[in-house]
C-alpha positions in Angstrom: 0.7 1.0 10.1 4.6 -0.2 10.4 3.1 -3.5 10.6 1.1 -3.8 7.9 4.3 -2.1 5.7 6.5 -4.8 7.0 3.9 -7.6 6.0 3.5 -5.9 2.8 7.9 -6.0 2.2 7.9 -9.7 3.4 4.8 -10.6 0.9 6.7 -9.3 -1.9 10.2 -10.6 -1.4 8.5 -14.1 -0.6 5.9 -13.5 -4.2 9.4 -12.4 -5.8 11.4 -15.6 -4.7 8.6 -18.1 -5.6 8.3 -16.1 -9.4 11.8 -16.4 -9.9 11.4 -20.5 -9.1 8.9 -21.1 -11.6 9.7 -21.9 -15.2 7.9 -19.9 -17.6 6.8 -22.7 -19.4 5.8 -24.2 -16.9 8.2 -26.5 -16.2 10.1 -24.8 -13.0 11.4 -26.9 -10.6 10.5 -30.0 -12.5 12.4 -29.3 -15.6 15.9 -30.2 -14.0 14.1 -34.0 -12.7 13.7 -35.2 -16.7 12.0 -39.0 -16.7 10.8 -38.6 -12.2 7.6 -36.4 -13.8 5.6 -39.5 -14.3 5.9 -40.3 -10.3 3.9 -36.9 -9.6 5.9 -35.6 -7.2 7.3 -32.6 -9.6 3.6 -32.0 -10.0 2.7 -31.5 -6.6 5.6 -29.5 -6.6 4.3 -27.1 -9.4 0.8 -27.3 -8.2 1.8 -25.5 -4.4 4.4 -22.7 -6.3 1.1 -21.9 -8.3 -1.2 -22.0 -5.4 1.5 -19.9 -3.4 1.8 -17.8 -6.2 -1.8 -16.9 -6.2 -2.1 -17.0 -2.4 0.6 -14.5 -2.3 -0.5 -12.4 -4.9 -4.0 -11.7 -3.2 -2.9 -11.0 0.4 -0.2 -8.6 -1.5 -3.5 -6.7 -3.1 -5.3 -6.9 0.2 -2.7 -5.6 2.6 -1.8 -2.6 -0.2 -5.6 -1.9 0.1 -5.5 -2.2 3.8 -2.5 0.2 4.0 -4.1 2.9 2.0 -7.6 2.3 3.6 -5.7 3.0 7.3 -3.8 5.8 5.1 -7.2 7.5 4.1 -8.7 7.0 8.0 -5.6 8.6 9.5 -5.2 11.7 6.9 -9.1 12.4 7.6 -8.9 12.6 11.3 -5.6 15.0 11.2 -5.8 18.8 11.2 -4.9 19.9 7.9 -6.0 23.5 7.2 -9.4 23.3 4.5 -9.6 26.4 2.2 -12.3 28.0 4.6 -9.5 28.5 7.2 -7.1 29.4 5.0 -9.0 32.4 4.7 -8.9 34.6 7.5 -11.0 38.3 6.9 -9.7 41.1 9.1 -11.1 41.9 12.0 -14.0 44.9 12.3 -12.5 48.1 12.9 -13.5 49.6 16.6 -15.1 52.8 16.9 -11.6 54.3 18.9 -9.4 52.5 15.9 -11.7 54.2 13.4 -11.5 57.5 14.2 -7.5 57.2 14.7 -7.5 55.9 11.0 -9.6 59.1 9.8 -7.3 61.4 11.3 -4.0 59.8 10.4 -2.6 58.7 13.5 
């Protein structure tokens, strides 16, 4: 379970930095290159910081399901108390504990 919630802090620092590189217009790292965009480099550049944006994006969503699927298994196998032994009727009164109640003892 700690491994998975570490995976799912790395995937989201590294989904975070790779956001913050990307122009929202599109442009991102190959706005500051100006006239190089014809050579296609700053496109291939774009082109892996989308695909790593959608790589990361998914394994984010399938490790957070993964977490709360192991989350679900764990909680279901534990002990918790159900409402039928919450409830606990007294115990039948003996014959010897009966007549001691009568009488006022």
């Amino acid at each position: 379970m700690i491994f998975i919630t570490i995976l799912i802090v790395v995937v989201s620092i590294l989904l975070g930095l790779i956001v913050l590189i990307q122009n929202p217009k599109g442009g991102g790292l190959g706005s500051g290159f100006g006239n190089v965009n014809q050579i296609g480099g700053v496109q291939r550049t774009a082109d892996f910081l989308e695909k790593a944006t959608w790589g990361l994006a998914i394994a984010l969503v399938v490790l957070c399901m993964a977490s709360a699927g192991f989350n679900s298994s764990v909680n279901a196998d534990s002990s918790l108390p159900g409402d039928a032994e919450l409830y606990q009727p007294p115990a039948p009164a003996t014959g010897d504990d009966a007549a001691s109640e009568d009488l006022g003892q």
